[in-house]
C-alpha positions as CSV (number, residue, x, y, z in Angstrom):
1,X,0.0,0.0,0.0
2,X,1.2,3.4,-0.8
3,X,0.2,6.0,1.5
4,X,0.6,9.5,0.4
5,X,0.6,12.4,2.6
6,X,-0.9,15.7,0.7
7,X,0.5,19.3,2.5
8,X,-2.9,21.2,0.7
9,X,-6.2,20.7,0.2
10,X,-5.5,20.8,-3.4
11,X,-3.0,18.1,-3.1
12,X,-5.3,16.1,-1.4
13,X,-7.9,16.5,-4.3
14,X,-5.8,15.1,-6.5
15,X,-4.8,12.1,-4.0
16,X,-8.9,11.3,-4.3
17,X,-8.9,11.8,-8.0
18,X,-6.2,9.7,-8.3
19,X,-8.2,7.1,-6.5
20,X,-6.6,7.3,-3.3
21,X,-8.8,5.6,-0.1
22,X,-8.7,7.9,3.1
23,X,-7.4,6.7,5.9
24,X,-7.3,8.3,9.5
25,X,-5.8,6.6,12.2
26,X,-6.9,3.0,10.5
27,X,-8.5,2.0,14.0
28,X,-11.6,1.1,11.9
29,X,-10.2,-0.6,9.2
30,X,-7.3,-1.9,9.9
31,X,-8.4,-5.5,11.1
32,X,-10.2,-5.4,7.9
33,X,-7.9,-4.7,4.9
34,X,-5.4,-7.4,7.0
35,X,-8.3,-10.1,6.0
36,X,-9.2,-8.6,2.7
37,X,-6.4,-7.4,1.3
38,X,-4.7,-3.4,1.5
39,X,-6.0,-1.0,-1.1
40,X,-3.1,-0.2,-3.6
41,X,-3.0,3.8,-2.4
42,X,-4.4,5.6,0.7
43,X,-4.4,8.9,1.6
44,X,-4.3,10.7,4.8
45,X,-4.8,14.3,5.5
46,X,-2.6,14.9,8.8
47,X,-0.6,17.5,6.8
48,X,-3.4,19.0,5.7
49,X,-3.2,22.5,8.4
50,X,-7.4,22.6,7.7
51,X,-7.6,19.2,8.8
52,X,-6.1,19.6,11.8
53,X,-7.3,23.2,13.5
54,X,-8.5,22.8,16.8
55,X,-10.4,26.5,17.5
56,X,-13.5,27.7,19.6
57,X,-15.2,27.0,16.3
58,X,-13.6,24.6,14.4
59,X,-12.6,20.8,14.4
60,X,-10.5,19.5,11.7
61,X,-11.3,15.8,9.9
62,X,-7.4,14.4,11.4
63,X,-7.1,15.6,14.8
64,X,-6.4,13.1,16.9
65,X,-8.9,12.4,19.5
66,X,-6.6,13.1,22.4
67,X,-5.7,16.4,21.1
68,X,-9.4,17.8,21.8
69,X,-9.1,19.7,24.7
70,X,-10.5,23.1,26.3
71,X,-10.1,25.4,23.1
72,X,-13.6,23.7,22.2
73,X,-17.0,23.5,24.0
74,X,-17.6,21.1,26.8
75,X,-19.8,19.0,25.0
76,X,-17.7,17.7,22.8
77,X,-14.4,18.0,24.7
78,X,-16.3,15.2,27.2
79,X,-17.4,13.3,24.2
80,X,-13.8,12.8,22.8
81,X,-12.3,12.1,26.3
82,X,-15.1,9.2,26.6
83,X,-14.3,7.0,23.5
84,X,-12.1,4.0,23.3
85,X,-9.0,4.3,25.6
86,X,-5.9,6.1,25.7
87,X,-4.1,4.6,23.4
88,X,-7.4,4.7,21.1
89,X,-7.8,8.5,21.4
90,X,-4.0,8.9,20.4
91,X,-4.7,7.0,17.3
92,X,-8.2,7.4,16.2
93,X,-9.5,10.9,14.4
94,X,-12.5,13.1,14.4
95,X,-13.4,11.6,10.5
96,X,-13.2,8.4,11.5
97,X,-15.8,8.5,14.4
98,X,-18.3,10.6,12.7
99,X,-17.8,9.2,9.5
100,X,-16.5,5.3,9.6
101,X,-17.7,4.4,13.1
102,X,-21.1,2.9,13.7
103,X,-21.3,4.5,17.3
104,X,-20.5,8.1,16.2
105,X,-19.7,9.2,20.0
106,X,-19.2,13.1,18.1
107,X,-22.0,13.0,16.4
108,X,-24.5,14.1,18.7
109,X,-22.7,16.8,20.2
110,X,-21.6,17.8,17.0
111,X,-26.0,18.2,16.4
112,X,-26.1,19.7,19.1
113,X,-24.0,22.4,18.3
114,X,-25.7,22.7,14.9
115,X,-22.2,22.1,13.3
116,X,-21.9,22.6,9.4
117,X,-19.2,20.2,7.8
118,X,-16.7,20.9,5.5
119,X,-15.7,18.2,2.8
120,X,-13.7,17.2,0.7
121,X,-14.1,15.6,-3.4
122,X,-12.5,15.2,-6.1
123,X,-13.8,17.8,-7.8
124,X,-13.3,20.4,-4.6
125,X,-14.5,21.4,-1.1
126,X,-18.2,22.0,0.0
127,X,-20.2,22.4,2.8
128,X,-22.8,19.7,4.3
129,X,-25.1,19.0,6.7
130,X,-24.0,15.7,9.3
131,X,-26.8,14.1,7.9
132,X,-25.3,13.8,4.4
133,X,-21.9,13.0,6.3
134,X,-23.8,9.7,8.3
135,X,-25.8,8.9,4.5
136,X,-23.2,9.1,1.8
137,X,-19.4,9.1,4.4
138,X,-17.5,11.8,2.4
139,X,-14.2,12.9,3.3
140,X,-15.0,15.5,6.1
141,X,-12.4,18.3,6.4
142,X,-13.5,19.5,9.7
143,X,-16.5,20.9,11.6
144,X,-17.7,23.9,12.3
145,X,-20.5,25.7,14.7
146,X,-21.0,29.1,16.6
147,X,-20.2,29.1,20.2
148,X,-22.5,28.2,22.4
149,X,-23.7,29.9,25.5
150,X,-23.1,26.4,27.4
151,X,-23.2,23.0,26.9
152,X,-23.3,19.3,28.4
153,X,-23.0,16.0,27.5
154,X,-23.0,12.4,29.4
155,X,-22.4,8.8,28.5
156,X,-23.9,6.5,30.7
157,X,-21.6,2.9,31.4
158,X,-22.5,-0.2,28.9
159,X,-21.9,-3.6,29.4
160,X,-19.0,-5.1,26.7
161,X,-21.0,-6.4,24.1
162,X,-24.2,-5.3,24.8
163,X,-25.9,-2.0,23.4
164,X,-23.8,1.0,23.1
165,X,-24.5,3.2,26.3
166,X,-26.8,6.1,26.0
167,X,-25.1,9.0,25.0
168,X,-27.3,12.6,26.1
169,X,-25.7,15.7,24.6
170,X,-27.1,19.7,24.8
171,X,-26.4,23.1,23.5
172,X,-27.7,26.8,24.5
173,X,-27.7,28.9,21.9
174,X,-28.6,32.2,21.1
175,X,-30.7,34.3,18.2
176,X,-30.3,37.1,17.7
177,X,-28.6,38.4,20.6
178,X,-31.2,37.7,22.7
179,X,-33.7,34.8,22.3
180,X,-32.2,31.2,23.3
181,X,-32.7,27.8,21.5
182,X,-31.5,25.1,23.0
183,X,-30.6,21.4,20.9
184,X,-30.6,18.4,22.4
185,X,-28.8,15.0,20.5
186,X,-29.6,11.6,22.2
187,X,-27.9,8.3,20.6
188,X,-30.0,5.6,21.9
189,X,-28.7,2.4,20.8
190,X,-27.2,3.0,17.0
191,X,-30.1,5.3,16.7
192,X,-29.2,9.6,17.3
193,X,-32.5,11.5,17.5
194,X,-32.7,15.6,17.6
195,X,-34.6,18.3,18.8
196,X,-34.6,21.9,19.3
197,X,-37.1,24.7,21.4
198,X,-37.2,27.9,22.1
199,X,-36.4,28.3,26.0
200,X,-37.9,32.2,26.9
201,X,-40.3,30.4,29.9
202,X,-38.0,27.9,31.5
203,X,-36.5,24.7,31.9
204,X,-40.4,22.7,32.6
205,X,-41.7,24.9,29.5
206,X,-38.6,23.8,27.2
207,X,-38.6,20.0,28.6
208,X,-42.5,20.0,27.1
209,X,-41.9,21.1,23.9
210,X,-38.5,19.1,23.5
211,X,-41.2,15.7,23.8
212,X,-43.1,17.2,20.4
213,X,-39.7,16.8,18.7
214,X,-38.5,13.3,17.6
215,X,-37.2,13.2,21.3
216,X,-40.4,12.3,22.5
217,X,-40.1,8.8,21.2
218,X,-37.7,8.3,23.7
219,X,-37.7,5.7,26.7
220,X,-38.7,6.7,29.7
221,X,-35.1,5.6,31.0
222,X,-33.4,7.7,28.3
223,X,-35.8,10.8,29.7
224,X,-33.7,10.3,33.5
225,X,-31.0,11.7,31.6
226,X,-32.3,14.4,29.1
227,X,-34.3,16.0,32.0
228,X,-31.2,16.9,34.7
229,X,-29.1,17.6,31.9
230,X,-31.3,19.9,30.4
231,X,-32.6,21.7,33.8
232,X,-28.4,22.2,35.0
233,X,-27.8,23.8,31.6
234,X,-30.6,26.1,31.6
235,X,-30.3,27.1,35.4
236,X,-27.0,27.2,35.5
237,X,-27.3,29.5,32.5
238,X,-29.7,32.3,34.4
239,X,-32.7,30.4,32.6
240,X,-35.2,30.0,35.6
């Protein structure tokens, strides 16, 4: 396997074009291409500076796990610091657990940020929602969102083997200046279900209208988790 490593965006256009396969930190699919056979060229985008930005509003494709730290908000600083272990989170990239992983621990705090991603074609760089990420797994760049107010996110334990644990993640945001919206992601099993309310009247008011979103079809067990999470973020906000 030849593995080449583009410096540019425009390099790493080619290296698709050229039919290059992208590979991250191969946690996914190495195991796989040693029982199928290695693809003649890969590409990975490590060099690529735009993959690998790490701001209050951006998340690059190739950053390591491990190298998620404060810059970014809570919610998904927690997320990354949950997944795998530490040698996993050295190794494994932001790409590869949105895109090739089947749990997607970034995923929902990545909806609940309302994050825009940034990909990457042959034929150039575009923006996309994360549900065109999860349907058609492009090459994501990086991630983008505006800052939230605050945020929170919990993972509750799983037994090996079993279901992949609950994963509850939340974003306050505002509009406008003034009026706040707050998102909620849940991944319950291999399924990740959104919604989003206005929250002017309190935490009781915006709990209501989050069970008229697809939210509402959630277990009662997964509803222990979405209603302290959601009631600490928008108290300890000044929301009362």
């Amino acid at each position: 396997m030849l593995l080449r490593l583009p410096t540019s965006v425009p390099e790493a256009q080619q290296c698709l074009a050229d039919g290059a396969v992208p590979i991250g930190g191969a946690t996914l699919v190495w195991a796989t291409w040693q029982r199928d056979g290695f693809p003649a060229l890969a590409v990975s985008l490590r060099e690529v500076p735009e993959a690998n930005a790490v701001g209050r509003e951006t998340l690059g494709g190739a950053v390591l796990l491990h190298r998620i730290d404060a810059t970014v908000p809570d919610v998904l600083r927690l997320a990354a610091a949950t997944i795998g272990t530490g040698a996993v989170r050295r190794t494994a990239t932001v790409g590869g657990n949105i895109v090739g992983s089947t749990l997607r621990c970034l995923l929902p705090p990545a909806l609940a940020l309302d994050a825009r991603a940034t990909v990457l074609e042959p034929d150039g760089v575009r923006e996309a929602d994360l549900a065109e990420v999860v349907a058609k797994r492009p090459v994501l760049l990086g991630l983008r969102w505006r800052t939230p107010l605050a945020s929170a996110y919990r993972k509750l334990p799983a037994a090996p083997g079993g279901q992949p644990p609950l994963v509850v993640a939340s974003a306050l945001h505002t509009e406008d200046g003034e009026r706040r919206r707050l998102r909620v992601a849940v991944r319950d099993g291999y399924d990740v279900l959104t919604g989003t309310t206005r929250c002017d009247a309190g935490a009781e008011d915006a709990l209501d209208a989050l069970r008229d979103t697809a939210l509402g079809d959630l277990p009662a067990t997964a509803w222990e988790v979405v209603r302290p999470q959601v009631t600490g973020l928008l108290e300890g906000s000044g929301q009362n």
